[in-house]
C-alpha positions in Angstrom: 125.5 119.2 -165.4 127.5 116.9 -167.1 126.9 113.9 -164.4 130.1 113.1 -163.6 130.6 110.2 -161.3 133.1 111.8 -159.2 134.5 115.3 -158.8 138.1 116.1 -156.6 138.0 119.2 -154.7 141.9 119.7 -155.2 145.1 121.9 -155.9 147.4 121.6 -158.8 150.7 123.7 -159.8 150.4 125.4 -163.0 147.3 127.3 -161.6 145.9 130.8 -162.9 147.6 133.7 -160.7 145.9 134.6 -157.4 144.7 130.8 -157.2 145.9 128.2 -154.5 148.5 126.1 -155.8 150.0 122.8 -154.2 152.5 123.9 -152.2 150.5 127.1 -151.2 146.9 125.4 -150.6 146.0 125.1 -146.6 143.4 123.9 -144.9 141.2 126.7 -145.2 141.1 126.9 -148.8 140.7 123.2 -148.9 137.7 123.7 -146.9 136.1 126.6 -148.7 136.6 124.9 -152.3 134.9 121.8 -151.3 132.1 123.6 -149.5 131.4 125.7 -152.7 131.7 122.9 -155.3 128.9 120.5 -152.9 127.0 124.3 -153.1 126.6 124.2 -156.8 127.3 120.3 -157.1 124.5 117.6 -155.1 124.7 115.0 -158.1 128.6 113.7 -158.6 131.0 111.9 -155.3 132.5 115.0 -154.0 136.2 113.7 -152.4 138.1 115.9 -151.0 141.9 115.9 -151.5 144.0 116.7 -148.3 146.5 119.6 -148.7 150.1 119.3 -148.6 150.3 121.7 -145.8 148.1 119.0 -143.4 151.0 116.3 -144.3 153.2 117.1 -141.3 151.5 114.5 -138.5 148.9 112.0 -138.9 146.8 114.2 -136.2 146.6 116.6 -138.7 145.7 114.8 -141.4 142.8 113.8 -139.3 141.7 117.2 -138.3 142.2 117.8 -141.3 139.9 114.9 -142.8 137.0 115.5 -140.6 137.5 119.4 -141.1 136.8 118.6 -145.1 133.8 116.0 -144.0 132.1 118.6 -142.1 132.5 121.2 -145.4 130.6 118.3 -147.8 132.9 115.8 -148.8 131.7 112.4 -149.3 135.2 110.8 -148.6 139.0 112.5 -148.7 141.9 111.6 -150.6 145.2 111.1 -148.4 148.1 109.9 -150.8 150.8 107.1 -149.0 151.2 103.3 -149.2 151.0 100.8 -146.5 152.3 103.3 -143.9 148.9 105.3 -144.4 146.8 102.2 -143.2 146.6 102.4 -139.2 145.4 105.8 -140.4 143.6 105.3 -142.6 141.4 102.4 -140.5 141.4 105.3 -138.1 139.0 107.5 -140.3 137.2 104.9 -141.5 136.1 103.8 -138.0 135.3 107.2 -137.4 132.8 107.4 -140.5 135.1 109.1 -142.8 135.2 107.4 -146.3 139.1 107.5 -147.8 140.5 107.3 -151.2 143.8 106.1 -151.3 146.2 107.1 -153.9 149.9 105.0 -154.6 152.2 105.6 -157.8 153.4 108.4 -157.9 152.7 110.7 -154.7 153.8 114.3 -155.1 152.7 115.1 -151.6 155.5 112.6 -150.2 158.4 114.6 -152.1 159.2 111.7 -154.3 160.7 112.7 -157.7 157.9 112.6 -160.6 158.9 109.4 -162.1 156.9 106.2 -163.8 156.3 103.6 -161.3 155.6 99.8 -162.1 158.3 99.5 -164.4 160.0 96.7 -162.6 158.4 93.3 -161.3 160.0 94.6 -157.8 158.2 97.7 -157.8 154.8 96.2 -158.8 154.7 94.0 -155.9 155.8 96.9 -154.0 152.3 98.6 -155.4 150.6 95.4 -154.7 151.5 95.3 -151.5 150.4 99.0 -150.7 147.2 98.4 -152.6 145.9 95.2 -150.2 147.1 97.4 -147.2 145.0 100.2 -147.9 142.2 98.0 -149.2 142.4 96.0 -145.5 142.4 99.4 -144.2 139.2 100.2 -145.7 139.7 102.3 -148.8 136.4 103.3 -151.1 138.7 103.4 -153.9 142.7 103.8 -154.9 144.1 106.5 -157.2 147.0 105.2 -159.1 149.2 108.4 -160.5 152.1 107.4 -163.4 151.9 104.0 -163.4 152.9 102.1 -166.2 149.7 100.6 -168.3 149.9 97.4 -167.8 150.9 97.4 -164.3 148.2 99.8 -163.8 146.0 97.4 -165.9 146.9 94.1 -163.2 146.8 95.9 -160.4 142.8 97.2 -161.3 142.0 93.5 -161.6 143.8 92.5 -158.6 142.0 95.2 -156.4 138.6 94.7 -154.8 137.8 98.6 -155.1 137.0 101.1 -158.1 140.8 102.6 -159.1 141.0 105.6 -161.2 144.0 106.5 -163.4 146.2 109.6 -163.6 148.5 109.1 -166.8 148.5 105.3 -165.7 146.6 104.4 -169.3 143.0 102.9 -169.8 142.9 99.4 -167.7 141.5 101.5 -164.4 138.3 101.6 -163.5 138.1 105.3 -164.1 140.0 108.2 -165.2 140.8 111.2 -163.6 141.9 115.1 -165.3 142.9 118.1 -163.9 139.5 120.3 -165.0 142.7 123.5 -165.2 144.6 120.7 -167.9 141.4 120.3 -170.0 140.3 124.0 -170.4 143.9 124.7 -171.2 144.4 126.8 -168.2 147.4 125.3 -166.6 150.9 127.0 -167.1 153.2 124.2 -167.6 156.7 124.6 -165.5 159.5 124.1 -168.5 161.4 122.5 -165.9 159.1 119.6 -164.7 157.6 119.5 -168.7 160.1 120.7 -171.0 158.2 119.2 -173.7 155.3 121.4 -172.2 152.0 120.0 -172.3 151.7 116.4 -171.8 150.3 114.3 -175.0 148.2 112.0 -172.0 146.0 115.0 -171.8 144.8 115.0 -175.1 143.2 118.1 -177.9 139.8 119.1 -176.7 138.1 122.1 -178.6 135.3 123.7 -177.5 133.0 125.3 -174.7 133.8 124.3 -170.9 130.7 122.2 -171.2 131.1 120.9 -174.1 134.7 120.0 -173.1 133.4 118.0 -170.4 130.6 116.3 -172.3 133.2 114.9 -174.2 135.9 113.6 -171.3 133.0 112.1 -169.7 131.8 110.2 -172.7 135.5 109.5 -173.9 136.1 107.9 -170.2 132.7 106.4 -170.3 133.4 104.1 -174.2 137.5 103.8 -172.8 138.9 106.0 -175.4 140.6 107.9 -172.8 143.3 108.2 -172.5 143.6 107.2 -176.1 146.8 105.4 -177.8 147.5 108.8 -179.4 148.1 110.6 -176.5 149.5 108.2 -173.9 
C-alpha cells in the first residue's frame, strides 16, 4: 500500500519467538515467505534473499535460486564478491535476475565490521562490484560500508545499489521492516549499545511507519546525519 519500490523476502536475527531466524531459516521457509508476500504484494520488486542454509555448494544455491523464482520472486539475493560471478552468470543465463550484495556479508561468516575504510579495501570492493556487474547483476547491496566509499562506489557502478548502514550516497536504502516496527530483540553481545542510532525514531502505526521511510528515502533524509 505504501508503493515501495522493492521488498526483500528475508531472515534477520533478533526475530519475534517462533519466527525463522538467520541461522535457522531453510529453504522451505524461504519459499513460503516469498510466495505469501507476491500473494498480498503485485506492485513493489519482490527479491528473494537466499538462506544461509543453501550456502554450502553453488548447486544449491541454484536449486535454491530457481526454487524461490518458481514461488514469485522477481530476482534473488546471493551475498559474495568476485567468487560469486561464474555463478552468478549462471543464473542469469538461465533467466534468473540476481542481486548481488558486497560489504559486509554475514552469510560468509566474516566478523560484522565497517568495510571501505582503507584505499586497499575499496578497490577490493571495486573490484567485486565490476565482477558481479560483468556477471550480470540487476543491482548490488552494499552492507556497512563507510559513506563515502559507499558514496564512490554508487557512482562508479552501472546498476541501482541500495544501502544497509552504508549512509545516503546509494541509490536506495534498505531496513529491516522487524528494526522499524521495533520488533527486533537486539543481541547485547553483537549491539551492546543496543539499538543502532542508523535505524532512526519512528512513531506511529505500521503504515504510517512506512509512509514515512519511504518518503524519508524518497527526499534522501535517510539515513539522516543524526542517526548514522
Amino acid at each position: 500500500e505504501a508503493g515501495l519500490d522493492i521488498v526483500v523476502a528475508a531472515f534477520s536475527d533478533g526475530a519475534p519467538q517462533g519466527v525463522p531466524e538467520e541461522k535457522t531459516a531453510r529453504l522451505a521457509d524461504a519459499v513460503a515467505s516469498t510466495a505469501a508476500i507476491k500473494g498480498v504484494n503485485e506492485v513493489s520488486f519482490l527479491v528473494a534473499d537466499i538462506p544461509l542454509a543453501c550456502y554450502g555448494h553453488p548447486s544449491e544455491v541454484e536449486h535454491a535460486a530457481h526454487s524461490l523464482r518458481l514461488a514469485g520472486a522477481d530476482a534473488v539475493k546471493i551475498e559474495g564478491g568476485a567468487e560469486k560471478g561464474e555463478l552468478i552468470e549462471t543464473l542469469v543465463q538461465a533467466g534468473i535476475s540476481v542481486v548481488g550484495h558486497i560489504g559486509y556479508m554475514p552469510k560468509t561468516g566474516m566478523a560484522m565490521r565497517m568495510r571501505g575504510t582503507t584505499p586497499e579495501d575499496v578497490h577490493a570492493l571495486y573490484r567485486d562490484a565490476e565482477a558481479l556487474q560483468k556477471a550480470g547483476v540487476t543491482a548490488l547491496v552494499f552492507e556497512l560500508i563507510r559513506e563515502d566509499a559507499a558514496t564512490f562506489l554508487t557512482r562508479k557502478c552501472r546498476v541501482p545499489t541500495i544501502g544497509i548502514y552504508s549512509g545516503a550516497g546509494t541509490t536506495g536504502q534498505a531496513l529491516v521492516l522487524n528494526d522499524l516496527l521495533d520488533l527486533t530483540t537486539f543481541d547485547p553481545k553483537v549491539f551492546p549499545k543496543g539499538k543502532p542510532k542508523s535505524i532512526g525514531v519512528w512513531e506511529g502505526s505500521p503504515q504510517e511507519r512506512v509512509n514515512h521511510y519511504r518518503s524519508r528515502v524518497k527526499a534522501r533524509t535517510f539515513p539522516s546525519p543524526i542517526n548514522r
